[in-house]
N, C-alpha and C positions, 0 to 999 in steps of 0.2 A: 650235600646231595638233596635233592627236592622231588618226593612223589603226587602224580597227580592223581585220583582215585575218584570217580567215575560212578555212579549207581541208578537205577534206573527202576527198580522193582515198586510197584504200589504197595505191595504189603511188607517192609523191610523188617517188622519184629518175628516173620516166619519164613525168610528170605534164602533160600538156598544161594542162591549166585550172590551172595554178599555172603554165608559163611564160607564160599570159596574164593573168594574174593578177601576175606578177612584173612585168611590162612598166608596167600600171598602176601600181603601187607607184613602178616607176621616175623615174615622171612624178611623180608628188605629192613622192616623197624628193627628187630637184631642185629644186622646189619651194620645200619646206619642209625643207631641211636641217639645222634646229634639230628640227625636230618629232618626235613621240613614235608608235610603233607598237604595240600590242597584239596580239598573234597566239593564237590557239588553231588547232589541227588535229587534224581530227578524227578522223583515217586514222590520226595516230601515236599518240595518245593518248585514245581514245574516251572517252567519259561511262559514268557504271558503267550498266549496265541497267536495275536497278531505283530509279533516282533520279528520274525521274518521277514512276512509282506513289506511290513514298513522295511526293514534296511535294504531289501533289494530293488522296491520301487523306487527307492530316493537315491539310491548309488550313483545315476547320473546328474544328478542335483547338484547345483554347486550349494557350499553349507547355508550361505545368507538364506537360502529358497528354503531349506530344511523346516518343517516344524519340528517344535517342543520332542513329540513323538517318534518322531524320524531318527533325530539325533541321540536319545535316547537307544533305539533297537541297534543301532551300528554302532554304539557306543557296546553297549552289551555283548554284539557282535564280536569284535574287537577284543574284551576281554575272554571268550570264551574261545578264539584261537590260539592268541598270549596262553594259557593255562597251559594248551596243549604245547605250544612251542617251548614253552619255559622248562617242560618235567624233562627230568632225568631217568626215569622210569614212568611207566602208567598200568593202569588199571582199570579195568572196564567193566563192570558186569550188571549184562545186558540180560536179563529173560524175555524166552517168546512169548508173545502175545497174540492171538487171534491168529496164528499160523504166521507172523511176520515179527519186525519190531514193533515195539511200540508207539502211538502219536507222540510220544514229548520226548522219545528218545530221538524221532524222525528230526522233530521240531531242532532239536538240539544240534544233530549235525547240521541242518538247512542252514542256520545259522552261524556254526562256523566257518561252512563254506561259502555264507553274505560276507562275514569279516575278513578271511582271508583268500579266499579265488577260489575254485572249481579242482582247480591240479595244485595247493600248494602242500607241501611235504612236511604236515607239521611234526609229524612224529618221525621225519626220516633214521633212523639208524638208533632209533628211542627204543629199549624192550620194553616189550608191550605184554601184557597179560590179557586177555578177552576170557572173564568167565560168565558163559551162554548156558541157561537152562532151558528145557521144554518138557513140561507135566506129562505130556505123553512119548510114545514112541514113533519114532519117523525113519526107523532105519531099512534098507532095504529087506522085501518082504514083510512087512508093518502094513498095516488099513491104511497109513496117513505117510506111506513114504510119496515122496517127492513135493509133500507138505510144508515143510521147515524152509519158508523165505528169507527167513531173519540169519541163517549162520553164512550164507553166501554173500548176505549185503554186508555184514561186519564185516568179512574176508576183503571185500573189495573195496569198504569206506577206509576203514583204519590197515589193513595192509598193502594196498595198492594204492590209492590216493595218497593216504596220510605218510604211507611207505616205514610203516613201524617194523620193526624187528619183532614180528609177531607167534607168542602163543597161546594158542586158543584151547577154551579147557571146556568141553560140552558133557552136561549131565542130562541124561534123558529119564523120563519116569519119576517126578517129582512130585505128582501128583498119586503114583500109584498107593502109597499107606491111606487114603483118603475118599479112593473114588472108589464109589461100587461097581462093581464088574469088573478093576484092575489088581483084583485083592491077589490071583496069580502070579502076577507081576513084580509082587514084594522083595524077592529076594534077589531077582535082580535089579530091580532098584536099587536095593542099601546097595549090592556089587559096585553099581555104576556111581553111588555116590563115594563110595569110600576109593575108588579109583580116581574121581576128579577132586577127593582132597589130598591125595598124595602127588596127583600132580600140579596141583596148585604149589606145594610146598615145594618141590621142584624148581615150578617156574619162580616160584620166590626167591629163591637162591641164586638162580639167574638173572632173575630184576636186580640185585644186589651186589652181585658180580663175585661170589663165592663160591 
């Protein structure tokens, strides 16, 4: 069994969507303790910028035309669809940023939809895990509802395009122990966090097939 495991946060040593995210893992590694992990993070080690550009300008290229750089981004391309087609399970976790996703998480899908097409199904019938955080509140009756751009384009990259067997695990209020003027907000925060760890563990067992 081989999991793929997905991370996206800039600040991963205070990372909430990675300790839910970690919890999942924990459940499939029990599991499958033979089994194999593949990780990329995309907060420690972004994608170059202009690897994109290059692989989809050069898509109609035949290779000879290709440069050095060309062939390199679709090469990249390439492997970062593979990942996704290869898992048995996956794992995502994405926080919002600036009211959306993030640049290198964007960056990240662009490119695996230069490597493998627009509609292809890489995750078809894969369980998926998506754990999404947002430091504030966006829920209906909220200052900032209808805010949160980032959990509809997940829904729609990785469960309609990519066609994953998807569960999304969203903790709001992450920022509330930190920020002033949310200092109210505390105890529903821990609430909402200690519900998206128990449903992490959940979907782990699901990932797992337990």
């Amino acid at each position: 069994m081989h999991l793929f495991r997905l991370d996206a946060s800039i600040l991963p040593a205070m990372s909430t969507s990675a300790e839910i995210a970690d919890r999942a893992e924990a459940e499939w590694t029990s599991a499958h303790p033979e089994g194999t992990v593949t990780r990329r993070h995309l907060g420690t080690a972004p994608l170059p910028a202009d690897a994109w550009a290059l692989a989809t300008t050069s898509g109609s290229l035949p290779e000879a035309e290709r440069t050095p750089a060309q062939r390199e981004a679709r090469a990249l391309a390439a492997e970062l669809a593979a990942e996704l087609q290869d898992a048995d399970a996956a794992i995502l976790a994405v926080p919002l940023y600036n009211f959306g996703v993030s640049q290198h998480f964007k960056s990240y899908v662009d490119l695996v939809i230069a490597g493998a097409g627009p509609s292809a199904p890489l995750l078809k019938g894969t369980p998926t895990v998506v754990a999404t955080t947002l430091g504030g509140g966006y829920g209906p009756g909220t200052p900032r509802e209808g805010w949160d751009h980032s959990t509809p384009y997940l829904r729609r990259v990785v469960g309609d395009i990519w066609q994953a067997d998807l569960t999304l695990i969203k903790c709001e209020l992450t920022l509330a122990a930190t920020t002033p003027g949310m200092e109210g907000l505390k105890g529903l925060a821990e609430q909402q966090h200690a519900q998206a760890l128990a449903a992490a563990g959940d979907a782990g067992r699901v990932l797992a097939g337990v």
